[in-house]
C-alpha positions in Angstrom: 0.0 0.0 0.0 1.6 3.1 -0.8 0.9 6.1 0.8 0.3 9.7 -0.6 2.1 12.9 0.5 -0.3 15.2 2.1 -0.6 18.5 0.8 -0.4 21.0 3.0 -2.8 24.3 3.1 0.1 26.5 1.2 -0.1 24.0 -1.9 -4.0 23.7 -1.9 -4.3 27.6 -2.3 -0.7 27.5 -4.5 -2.7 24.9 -7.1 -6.2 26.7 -6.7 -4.4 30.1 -7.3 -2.9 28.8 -10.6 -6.1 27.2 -12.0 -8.3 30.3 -11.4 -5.6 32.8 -13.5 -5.0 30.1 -15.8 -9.1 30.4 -16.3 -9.1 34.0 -16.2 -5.8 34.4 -18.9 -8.1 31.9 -21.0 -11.2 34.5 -20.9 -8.2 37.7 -21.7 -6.9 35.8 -24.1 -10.3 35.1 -26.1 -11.1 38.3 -28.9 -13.2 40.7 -27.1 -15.6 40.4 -30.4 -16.0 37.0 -30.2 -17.1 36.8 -26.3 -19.8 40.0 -27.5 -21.1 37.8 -30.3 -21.6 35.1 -28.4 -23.2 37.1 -25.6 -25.4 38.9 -28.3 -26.0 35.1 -29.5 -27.3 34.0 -26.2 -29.3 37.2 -25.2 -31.4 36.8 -28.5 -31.8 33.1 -28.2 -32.9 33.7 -24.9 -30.3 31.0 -23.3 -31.9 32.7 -19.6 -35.3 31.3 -19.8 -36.6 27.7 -18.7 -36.4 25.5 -21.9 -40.1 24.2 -20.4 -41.7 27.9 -21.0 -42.2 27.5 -24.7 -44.5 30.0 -24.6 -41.9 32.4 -22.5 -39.0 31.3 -24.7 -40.5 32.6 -27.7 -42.1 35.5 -26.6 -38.6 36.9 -25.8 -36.9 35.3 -29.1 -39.4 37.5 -31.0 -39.3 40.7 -28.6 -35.5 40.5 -28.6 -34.9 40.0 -32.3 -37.9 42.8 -33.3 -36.0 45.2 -30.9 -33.0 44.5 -32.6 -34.2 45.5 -35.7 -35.8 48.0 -34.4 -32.3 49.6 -33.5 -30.8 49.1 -36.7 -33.4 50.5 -38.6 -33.3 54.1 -36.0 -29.6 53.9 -36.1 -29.9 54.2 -40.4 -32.7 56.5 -40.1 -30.9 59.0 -37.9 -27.5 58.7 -40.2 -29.7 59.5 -43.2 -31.6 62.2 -41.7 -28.8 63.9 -39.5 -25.3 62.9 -41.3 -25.2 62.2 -44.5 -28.6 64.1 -45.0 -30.0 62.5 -48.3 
């Protein structure tokens, strides 16, 4: 039977330590465009609501995707109207 050295307290935070920047120089390392995409991704998919809601699922798909448009259609409005005034 062989037995295994015992970490002590100062390794167990050393090794936790390490793991949590390693995670955190994964997330830094990532392009900043692709973490907004995917966030953008989520948010109109509505990842946050219970997959048994159907009825709640949907109802912010649609919301969140017509608000969207919504935006990009002011946002072109205003530079036509205001900038580039066609």
């Amino acid at each position: 039977m062989v037995n295994k050295p015992k970490i002590s307290d100062d390794e167990a935070e050393s090794k936790r330590i390490l793991e949590r920047v390693a995670q955190e120089s994964e997330t830094i390392g990532t392009s900043s465009v692709k973490r907004v995409a995917e966030r953008v991704k989520g948010h109109l998919s509505a990842q946050d609501t219970d997959e048994n809601q159907w009825a709640e699922l949907w109802g912010k798909r649609i919301g969140r995707t017509l608000g969207a448009i919504f935006v990009v259609v002011l946002i072109i409005h205003l530079l036509r109207t205001y900038i580039f005034d066609v």
